[in-house]
C-alpha positions as CSV (number, residue, x, y, z in Angstrom):
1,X,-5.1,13.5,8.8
2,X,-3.6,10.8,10.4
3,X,-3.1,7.0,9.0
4,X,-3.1,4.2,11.7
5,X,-3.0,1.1,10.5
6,X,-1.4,-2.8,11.3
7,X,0.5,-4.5,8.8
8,X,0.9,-8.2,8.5
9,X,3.0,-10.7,6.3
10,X,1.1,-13.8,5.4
11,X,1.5,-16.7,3.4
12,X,-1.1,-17.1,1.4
13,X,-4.7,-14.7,1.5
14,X,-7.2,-17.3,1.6
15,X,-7.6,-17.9,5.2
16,X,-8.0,-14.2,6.1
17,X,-10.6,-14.4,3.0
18,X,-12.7,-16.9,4.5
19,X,-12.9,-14.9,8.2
20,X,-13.2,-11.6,6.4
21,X,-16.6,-13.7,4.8
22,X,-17.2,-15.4,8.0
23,X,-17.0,-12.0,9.5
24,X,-20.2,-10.4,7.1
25,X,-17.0,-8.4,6.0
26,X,-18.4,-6.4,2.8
27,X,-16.0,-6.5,-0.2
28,X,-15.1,-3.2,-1.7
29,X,-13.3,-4.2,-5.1
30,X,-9.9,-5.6,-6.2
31,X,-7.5,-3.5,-8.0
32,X,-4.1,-3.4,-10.0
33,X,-1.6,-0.2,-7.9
34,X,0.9,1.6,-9.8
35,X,2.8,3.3,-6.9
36,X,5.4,5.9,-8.6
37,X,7.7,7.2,-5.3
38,X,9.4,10.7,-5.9
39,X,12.4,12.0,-3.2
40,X,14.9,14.7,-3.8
41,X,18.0,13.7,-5.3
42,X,19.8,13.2,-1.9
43,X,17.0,11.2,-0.4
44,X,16.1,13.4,2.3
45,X,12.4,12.5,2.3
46,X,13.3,8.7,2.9
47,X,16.0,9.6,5.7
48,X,13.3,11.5,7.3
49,X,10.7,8.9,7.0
50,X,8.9,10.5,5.0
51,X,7.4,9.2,1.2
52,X,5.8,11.5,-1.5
53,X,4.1,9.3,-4.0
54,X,1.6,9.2,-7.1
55,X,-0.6,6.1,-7.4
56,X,-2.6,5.2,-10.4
57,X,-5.0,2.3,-9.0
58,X,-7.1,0.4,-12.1
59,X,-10.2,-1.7,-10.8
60,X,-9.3,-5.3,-11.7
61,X,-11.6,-8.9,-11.8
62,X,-10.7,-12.4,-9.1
63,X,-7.7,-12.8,-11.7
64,X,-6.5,-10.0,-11.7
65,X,-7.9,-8.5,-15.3
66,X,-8.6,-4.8,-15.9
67,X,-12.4,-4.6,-15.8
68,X,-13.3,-2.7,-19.3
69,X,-15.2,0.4,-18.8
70,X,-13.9,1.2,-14.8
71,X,-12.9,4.4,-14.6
72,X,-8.9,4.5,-12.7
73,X,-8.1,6.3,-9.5
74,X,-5.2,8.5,-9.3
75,X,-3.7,10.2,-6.2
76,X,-1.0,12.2,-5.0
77,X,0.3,11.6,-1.2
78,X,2.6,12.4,1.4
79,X,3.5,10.5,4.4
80,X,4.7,11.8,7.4
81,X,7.2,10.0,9.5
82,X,5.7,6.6,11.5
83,X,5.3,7.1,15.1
84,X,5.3,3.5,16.6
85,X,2.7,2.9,19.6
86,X,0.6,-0.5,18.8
87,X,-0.1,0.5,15.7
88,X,1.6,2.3,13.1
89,X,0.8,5.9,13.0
90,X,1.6,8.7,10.7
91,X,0.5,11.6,8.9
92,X,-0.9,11.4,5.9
93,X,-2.1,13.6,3.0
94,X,-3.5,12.5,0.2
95,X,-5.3,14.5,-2.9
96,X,-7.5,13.1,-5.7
97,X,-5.6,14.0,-9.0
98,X,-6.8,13.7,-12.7
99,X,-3.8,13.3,-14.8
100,X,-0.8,11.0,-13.6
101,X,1.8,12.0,-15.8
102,X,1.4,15.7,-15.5
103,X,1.8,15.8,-11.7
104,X,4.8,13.3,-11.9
105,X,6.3,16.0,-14.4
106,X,5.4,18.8,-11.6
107,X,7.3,16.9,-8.7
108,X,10.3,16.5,-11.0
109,X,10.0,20.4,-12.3
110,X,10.2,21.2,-8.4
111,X,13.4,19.2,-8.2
112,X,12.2,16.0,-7.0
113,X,13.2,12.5,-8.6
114,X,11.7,9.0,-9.3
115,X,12.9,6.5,-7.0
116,X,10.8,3.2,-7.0
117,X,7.5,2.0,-9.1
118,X,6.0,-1.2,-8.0
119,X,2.7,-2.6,-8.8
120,X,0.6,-4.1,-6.6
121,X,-2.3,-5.9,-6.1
122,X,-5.1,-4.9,-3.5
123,X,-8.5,-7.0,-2.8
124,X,-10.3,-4.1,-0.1
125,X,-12.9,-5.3,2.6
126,X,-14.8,-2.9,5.1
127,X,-15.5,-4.6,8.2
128,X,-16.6,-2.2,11.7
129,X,-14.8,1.1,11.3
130,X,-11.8,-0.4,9.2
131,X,-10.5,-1.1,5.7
132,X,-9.1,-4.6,5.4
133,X,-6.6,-4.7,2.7
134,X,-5.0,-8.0,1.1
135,X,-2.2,-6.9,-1.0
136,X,0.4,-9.0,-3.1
137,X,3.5,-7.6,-4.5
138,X,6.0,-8.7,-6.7
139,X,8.8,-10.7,-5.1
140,X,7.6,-10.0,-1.7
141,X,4.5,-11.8,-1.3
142,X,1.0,-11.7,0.6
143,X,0.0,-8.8,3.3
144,X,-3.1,-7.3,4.7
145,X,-3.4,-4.3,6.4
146,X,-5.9,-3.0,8.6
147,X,-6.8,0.2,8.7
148,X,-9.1,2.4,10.8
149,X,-9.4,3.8,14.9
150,X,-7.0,1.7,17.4
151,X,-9.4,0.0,19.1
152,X,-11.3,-1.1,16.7
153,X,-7.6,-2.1,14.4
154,X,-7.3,-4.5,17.5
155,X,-10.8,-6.1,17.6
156,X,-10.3,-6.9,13.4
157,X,-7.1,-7.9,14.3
158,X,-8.5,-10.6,17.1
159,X,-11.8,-11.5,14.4
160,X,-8.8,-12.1,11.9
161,X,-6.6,-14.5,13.8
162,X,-3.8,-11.8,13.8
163,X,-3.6,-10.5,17.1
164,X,-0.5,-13.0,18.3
165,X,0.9,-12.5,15.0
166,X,4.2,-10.2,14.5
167,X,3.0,-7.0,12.6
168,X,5.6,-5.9,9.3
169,X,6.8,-2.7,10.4
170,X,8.9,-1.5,7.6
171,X,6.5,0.3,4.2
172,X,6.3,-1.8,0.8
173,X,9.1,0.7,-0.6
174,X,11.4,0.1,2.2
175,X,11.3,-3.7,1.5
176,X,11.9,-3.4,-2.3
177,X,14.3,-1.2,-2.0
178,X,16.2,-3.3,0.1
179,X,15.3,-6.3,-2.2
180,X,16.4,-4.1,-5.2
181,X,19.9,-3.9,-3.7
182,X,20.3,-7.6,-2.1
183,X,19.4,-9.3,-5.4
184,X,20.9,-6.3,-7.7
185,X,17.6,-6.1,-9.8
186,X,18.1,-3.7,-12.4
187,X,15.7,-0.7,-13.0
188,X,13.4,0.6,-10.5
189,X,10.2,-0.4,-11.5
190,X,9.0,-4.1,-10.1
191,X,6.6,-5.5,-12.3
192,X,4.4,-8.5,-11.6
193,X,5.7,-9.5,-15.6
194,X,9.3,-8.9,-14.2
């Protein structure tokens, strides 16, 4: 299945909020991402565009609190290289899983390694035919991303006050990767604690 999505860098959430209301947007929950990225040793997923991740995604209140009794999402995916037209494109497979840990042990039994963990934090909206996601990452800041059929990722786009706006074409892990180098941040797990 393909993913096509627009990604934008904001400052701050709250205006796209208030059109996402304005909009009879529905919300769809708020929760706290653990994104675990595996490549082989050599990088050869990442040179090919590619990403193989395991994400552990816990249901969280407004402030960002684990909501006792939610149950937590995990999944395994893989992502095909982007394929730039208006929108960022790419293939995309994805697999409910029910135990984390074990299938991070399986990737690195097949020879894969750990690369990056980041947490983030995602607030999801429906609105017409696409998600609406406001994320906020550690040291990076405030994005949403809009997901769903091209047409319809350009009319949310235009209802959002994003359509003039520059869209963020490099993923989350390419960005704190390149922020773990700049800034030499040890480990490679970015934390919103950290």
């Amino acid at each position: 299945m393909d993913e096509t999505e627009a990604k934008y860098r904001l400052e701050n959430l709250e205006a796209i909020r208030r059109r996402l209301q304005q909009a009879a947007a529905r919300p769809a929950g708020r929760v706290l991402e653990r994104n675990s990225l595996f490549d082989r040793p050599e990088g050869s997923l990442r040179a090919a565009d590619c990403g193989l991740r395991i994400r552990i995604a816990r249901p969280i209140d407004g402030l960002g609190h684990p909501l006792a009794g939610t149950p937590t999402k995990s999944t395994l995916t893989y992502k095909g290289p982007r394929r730039q037209d208006a929108w960022k494109r790419r293939r995309e497979i994805e697999l409910t899983i029910d135990d984390a840990d074990a299938a991070g042990d399986l990737l690195v039994a097949l020879g894969f390694v750990s690369m990056l963990s980041f947490e983030k934090r995602r607030e999801t909206w429906r609105l017409g035919d696409c998600l609406v996601e406001l994320d906020e990452l550690p040291h990076l800041g405030f994005f949403v991303e809009i997901e769903g059929p091209p047409d319809a990722i350009g009319r949310v786009a235009g209802l959002l006050g994003l359509a003039d706006q520059p869209q963020e074409k490099d993923t989350y892990a390419a960005m704190l990767d390149n922020l773990v180098r700049e800034k030499n941040i040890a480990g490679k797990e970015i934390n919103f604690s950290a």
